[in-house]
Structures are given as structure tokens and as C-alpha cells.
N, C-alpha and C positions, 0 to 999 in steps of 0.2 A: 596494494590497490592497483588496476588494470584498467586502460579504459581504452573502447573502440570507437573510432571517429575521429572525425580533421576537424580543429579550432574553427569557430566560422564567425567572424567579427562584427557580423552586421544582421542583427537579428530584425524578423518582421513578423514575427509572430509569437503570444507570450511564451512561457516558458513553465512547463510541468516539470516537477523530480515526482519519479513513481518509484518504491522500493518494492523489492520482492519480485522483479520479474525477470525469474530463471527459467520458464520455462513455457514452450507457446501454449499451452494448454490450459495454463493460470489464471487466477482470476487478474494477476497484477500485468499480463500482458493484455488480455480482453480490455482492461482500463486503458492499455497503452493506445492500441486499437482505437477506440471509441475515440479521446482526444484527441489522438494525430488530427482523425475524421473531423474533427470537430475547429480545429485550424490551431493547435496549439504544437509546438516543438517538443520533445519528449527528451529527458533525459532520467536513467532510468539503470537499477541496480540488481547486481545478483550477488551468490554467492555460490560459485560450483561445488564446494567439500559438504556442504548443507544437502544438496541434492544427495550427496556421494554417498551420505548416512543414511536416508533411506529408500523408502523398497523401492520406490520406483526410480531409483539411480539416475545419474547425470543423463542431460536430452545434449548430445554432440551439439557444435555450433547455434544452440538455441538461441546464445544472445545476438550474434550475427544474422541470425535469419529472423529473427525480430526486428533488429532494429532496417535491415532490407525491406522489409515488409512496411514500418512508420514510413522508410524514405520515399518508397512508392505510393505512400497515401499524402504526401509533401512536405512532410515533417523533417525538420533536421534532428539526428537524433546522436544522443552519446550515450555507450553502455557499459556501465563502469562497475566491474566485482570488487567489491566491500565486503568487510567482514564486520559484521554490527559488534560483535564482541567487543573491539575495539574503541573505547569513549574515544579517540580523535578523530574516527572516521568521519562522522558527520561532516566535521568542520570540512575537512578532504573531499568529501561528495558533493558540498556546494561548490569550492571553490575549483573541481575538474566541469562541473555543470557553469555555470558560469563563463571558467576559461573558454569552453568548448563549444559553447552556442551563443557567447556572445554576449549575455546580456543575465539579469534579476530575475530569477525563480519567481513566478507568481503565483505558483498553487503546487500545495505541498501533499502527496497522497501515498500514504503508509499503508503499505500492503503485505510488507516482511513477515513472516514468522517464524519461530521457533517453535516447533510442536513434535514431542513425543508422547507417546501415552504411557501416562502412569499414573497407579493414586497417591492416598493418603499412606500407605503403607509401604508403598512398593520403589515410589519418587528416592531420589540421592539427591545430595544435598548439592552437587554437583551439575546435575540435572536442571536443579532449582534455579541456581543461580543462572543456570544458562541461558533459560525461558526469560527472567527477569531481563538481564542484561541485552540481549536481544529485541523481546515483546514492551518492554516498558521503558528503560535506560534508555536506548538507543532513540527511541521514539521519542520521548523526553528532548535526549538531544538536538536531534534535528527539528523537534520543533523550537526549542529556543535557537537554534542556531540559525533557522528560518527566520525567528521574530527579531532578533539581533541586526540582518539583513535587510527585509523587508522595506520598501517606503512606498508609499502612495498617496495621490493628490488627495490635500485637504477634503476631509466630508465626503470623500469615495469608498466604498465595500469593495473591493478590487483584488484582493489576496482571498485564499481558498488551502484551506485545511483540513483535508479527508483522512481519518483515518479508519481501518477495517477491523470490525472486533470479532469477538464473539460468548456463547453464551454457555459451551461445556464447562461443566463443572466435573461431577463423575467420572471419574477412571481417568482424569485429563487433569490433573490439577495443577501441574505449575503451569499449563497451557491457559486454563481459563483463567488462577488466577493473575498471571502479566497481563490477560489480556483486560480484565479488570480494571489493573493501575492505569494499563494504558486508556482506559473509557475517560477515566478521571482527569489526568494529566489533560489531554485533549477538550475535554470538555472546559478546563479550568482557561485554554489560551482561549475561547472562544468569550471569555472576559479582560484577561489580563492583554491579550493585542487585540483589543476594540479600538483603543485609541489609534491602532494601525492601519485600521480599513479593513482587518483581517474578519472573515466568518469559519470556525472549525466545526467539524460536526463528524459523528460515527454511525457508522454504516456496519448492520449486523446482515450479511448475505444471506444467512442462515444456508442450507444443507445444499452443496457445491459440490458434484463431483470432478472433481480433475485427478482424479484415478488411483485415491486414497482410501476409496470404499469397496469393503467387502459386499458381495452379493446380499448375503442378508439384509447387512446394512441399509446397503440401498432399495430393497423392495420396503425396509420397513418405513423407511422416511419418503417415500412416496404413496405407503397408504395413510400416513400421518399430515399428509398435506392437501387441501382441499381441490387445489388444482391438477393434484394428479402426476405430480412429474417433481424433478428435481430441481432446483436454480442450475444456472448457468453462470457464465464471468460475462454475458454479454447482459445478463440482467444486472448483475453490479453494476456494471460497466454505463449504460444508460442511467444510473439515479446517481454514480458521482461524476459522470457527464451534468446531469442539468445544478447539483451541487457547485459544480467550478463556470459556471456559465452567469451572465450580469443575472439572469433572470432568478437565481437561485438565493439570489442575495440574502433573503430575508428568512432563508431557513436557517438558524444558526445554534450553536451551542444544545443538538437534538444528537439521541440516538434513535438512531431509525431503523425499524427492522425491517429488510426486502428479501421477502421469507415465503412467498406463495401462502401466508397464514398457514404455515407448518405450524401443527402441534407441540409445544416441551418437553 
């Protein structure tokens, strides 16, 4: 584990852990984006060998010009490569987020994935595991590792638990179903750390291009959508913006789709 940025002791703004943001095109930096904006400190994770497997290969210095980019919207920011495979890492990604900005995570937002395409037939058992370990394990982890952590003033909603799903099933199976376990797992803290102040909730983006879509693909999920167009990471980005905001309080334990009412 690696992590960019100088310990900063004296924190004055809460604190986000965002996973998943390797790369500025992503939806998990457009999240980064939006909360700096929003007056929150960002600490936030990659994993470069994960780009490096596929097509569209590692983006040079992507996490340094990320987190330049938080620093210039006021944010202090730390960007630390994890390897989710690892059950300890989590524990490691609070405690570098923490050391390094000073202060208690207040909103925890799971953006990582593990996705290759494969089905019923075609997946390795290898494969399987990996999607798991990554899309639901990991995710699992940090969020008990979040709730283990966590404190807040009696009778407050003040912690924030986003996590991002999704809804392939077809030709994508150990992708959709981690991502599955993970709806559940998430859904289930949005009861079990109530008593924390905590509210969790999933966020289904639905049809995102950050440059994983073939042509086809993409005309076809843009005539399957009423608005005409594709999502964005600045459309995520705005619903788990007001999700981590005091106002959002009362949405909780939802999965939400922010889909342009794309078709299935």
C-alpha cells in the first residue's frame, strides 16, 4: 500500500474515504470532484494493476492530478493504492486516511470494482472469486471497519454510506452477482449502525460511459433511454453529493436508480 500526501493534523472539514478512484474519467473521481466542491476532505483509493488488466490501461499520474485538482477546489486530500483483494487492507485505508488528514471518516463511499465480462459458462472459478473478494468482501470490510470507527453525537444522522451498484446480470455474472451481495451487505448497515447516527444507501448509476463502451453499445443504451443520452459521473456525482449532505438524512437503507429511466 502507497499513499500521496503530507499528514495534516488539524482537520476543518469532514472527511470522505471514496474507493475506486483511478482514473479522472471515473465516476469514483467525478464523486471526488463534487465533495471537495461541497467542503468535504477527500481521501481516496486506486489500484494501478486493475487498470493495467484492461483495455483501456493505466491513465500516467492520474492519482496525482486528482488529487491536485481536490487541492485546488480546498480540499486536503490523500491518495492511497490498495489492493482490495487483501482482507487487511481496509483496516490500512482508514488508518493512512486518518493519519493523513487528521481526523474520523464521516462518509464512507464505495465506488471500487472488479468487472470482467463473463457468463454462466465461460466465468473461472478464479474469476469468481475475484469479483467476490473485491465487489462484496472488501466492501463488507470497510464498511464494518467504518462502523467499528465511527462515533457521533447522541440522536445525530451525521455518518453517510454510499455505496455504487449495479444491475447486469447477463454475460457479466460474477460482476453482477458481487455486486448483488454488495446491495445487501449495505443495505443491512443501514439497520445494524442506526444506533451510530449512520444512514447507507445504493446508488445504481445505471449506463456510464468512462470509456468501456463499444459503439454499439452505446447507441443502443442511448436509444433505450428517455432522455436521450448517457449518464455521466457528474450525474452520480450530484445524488451522492445530497446523500452525504445534513439534508439527505432521511433517505436511508434505498436503492436508488439514477438512470435517465434507461430501459432493462
Amino acid at each position: 500500500m502507497t499513499i500521496t500526501g503530507q499528514p495534516s493534523p488539524t482537520p476543518s472539514r469532514p472527511i470522505a474515504l471514496i474507493t475506486g478512484v483511478g482514473r479522472s474519467i471515473g465516476i469514483g473521481a467525478g464523486i471526488a470532484r463534487r465533495l471537495a466542491a461541497s467542503g468535504w476532505d477527500i481521501a481516496f483509493t486506486y489500484w494501478t494493476p486493475y487498470d493495467r488488466r484492461m483495455e483501456w490501461g493505466v491513465e500516467a499520474g492520474a492519482a496525482e492530478a486528482i488529487a491536485k485538482e481536490l487541492a485546488e477546489a480546498g480540499a486536503r486530500t490523500a491518495a492511497i493504492e490498495a489492493d482490495l483483494t487483501d482482507p487487511d487492507a481496509p483496516a490500512r485505508i482508514f488508518d493512512e486516511a486518518e493519519q493523513h488528514l487528521g481526523g474520523p471518516v464521516t462518509a464512507l463511499v464505495l465506488s471500487h470494482a472488479e468487472s470482467v465480462d463473463s457468463g454462466l459458462l465461460d466465468t473461472t472459478v478464479e474469476a469468481f472469486d475475484r469479483h467476490f473478494a473485491v465487489n462484496s468482501r472488501a466492501s463488507w470490510l470497510l464498511i464494518r471497519e467504518y462502523g467499528l470507527r465511527f462515533r457521533s453525537a447522541p440522536g445525530t444522522a451525521t455518518g453517510r454510506i454510499v455505496a455504487l451498484t449495479s444491475d447486469h446480470t447477463v454475460g457479466n455474472l460474477p460482476y453482477g452477482a458481487s455486486k448483488g451481495a454488495l446491495d445487501r451487505i449495505t443495505l443491512a448497515a443501514a439497520h445494524e449502525l442506526a444506533h451510530l447516527g449512520v444512514t447507507a444507501n445504493v446508488v445504481n448509476p445505471g449506463p456510464v460511459d468512462t470509456g468501456w463502451m463499444t459503439d454499439d453499445l452505446r447507441e443502443s443504451l442511448i436509444r433505450g433511454t428517455p432522455l436521450g443520452r448517457l449518464g455521466t459521473p457528474r450525474d452520480t456525482a450530484h445524488l451522492v453529493d445530497f446523500l452525504c449532505s445534513p439534508e439527505g438524512q432521511w433517505v436511508n437503507g434505498q436503492l436508488l436508480k439514477s438512470n435517465g429511466g434507461a430501459a432493462a
